[in-house]
Structure formats: structure tokens, C-alpha cells
C-alpha positions as CSV (number, residue, x, y, z in Angstrom):
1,X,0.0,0.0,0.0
2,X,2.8,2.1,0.7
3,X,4.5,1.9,-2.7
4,X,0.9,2.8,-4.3
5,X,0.5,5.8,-1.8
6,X,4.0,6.9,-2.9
7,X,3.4,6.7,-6.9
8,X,0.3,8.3,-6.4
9,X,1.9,11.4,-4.6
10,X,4.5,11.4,-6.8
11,X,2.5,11.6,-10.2
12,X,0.6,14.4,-8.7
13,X,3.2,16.2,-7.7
14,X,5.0,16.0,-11.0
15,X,1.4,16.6,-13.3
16,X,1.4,20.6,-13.2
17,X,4.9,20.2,-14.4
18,X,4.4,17.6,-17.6
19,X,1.6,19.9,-18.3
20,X,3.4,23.0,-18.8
21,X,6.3,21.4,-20.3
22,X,3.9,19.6,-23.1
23,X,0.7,21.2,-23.4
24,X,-1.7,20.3,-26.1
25,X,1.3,17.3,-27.2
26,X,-0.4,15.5,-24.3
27,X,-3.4,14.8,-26.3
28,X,-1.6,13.0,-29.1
29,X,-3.3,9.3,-29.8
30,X,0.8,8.4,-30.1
31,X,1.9,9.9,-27.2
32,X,-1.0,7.9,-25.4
33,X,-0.4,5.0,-26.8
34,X,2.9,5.0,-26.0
35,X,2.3,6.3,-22.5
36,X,-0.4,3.2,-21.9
37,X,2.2,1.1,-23.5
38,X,4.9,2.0,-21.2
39,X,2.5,2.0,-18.1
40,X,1.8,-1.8,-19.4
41,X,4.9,-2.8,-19.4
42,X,6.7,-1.5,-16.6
43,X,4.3,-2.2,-13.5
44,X,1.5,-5.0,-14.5
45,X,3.7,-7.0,-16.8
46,X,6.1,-7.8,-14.0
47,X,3.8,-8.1,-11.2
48,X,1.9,-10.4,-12.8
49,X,4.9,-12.6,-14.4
50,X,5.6,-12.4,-10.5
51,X,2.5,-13.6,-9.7
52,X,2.5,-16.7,-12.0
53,X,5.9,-17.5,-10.9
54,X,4.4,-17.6,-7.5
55,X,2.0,-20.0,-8.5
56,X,4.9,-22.7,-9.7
57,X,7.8,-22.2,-7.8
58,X,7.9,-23.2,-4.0
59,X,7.6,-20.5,-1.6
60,X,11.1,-20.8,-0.4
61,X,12.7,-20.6,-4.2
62,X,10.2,-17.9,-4.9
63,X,11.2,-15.6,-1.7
64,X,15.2,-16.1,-2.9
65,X,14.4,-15.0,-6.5
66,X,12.5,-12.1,-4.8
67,X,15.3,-10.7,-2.5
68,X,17.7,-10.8,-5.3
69,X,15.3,-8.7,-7.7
């Protein structure tokens, strides 16, 4: 919960300044698309590859593969 608290005050902190810096660019079906893209692949890709790993591996094999991430 913590981590998603954190993102979340993060992104607003940061949206008055991507919205000066880019304006009306924001609005772009490519910038979008590569925005969802990019949302896609770098938080619910791994967590749920994570999640299916968690299904297969043992707990103890899982938790070692964990602490070195």
C-alpha cells in the first residue's frame, strides 16, 4: 500500500509540471499509446509474471528470487 500511496503522490506532484512542459502534445493518440504502452509494461507485466511465478515455484525458491530482484 505504501509503494501505491508513494506513486500516487508522486504523479501528482510531477502533473502541473508535464503539463506546462507539453501542453496540447499530451493529447496525441501516439503519445497515449505510448504512454499506456509504457504504463503496461513496466508495473503490470512484472507483477503479474511475479504472480504466476508464484503460482509454480515453491515459496522458499520464490522468496530467494524475490530478494535478489
Amino acid at each position: 500500500d505504501g509503494l501505491a500511496l508513494a506513486m500516487a503522490v508522486g504523479a501528482l506532484l510531477f502533473l502541473p509540471l508535464g503539463i506546462a512542459e507539453s501542453g496540447s502534445k499530451l493529447v496525441d493518440p501516439v503519445t497515449l499509446a505510448l504512454g499506456a504502452g509504457v504504463a503496461l509494461l513496466s508495473s503490470v507485466l512484472p507483477y503479474t509474471l511475479e504472480l504466476l511465478a508464484l503460482r509454480r515455484l515453491p515459496a522458499p525458491t520464490f522468496a530467494i528470487l524475490m530478494s535478489l530482484e
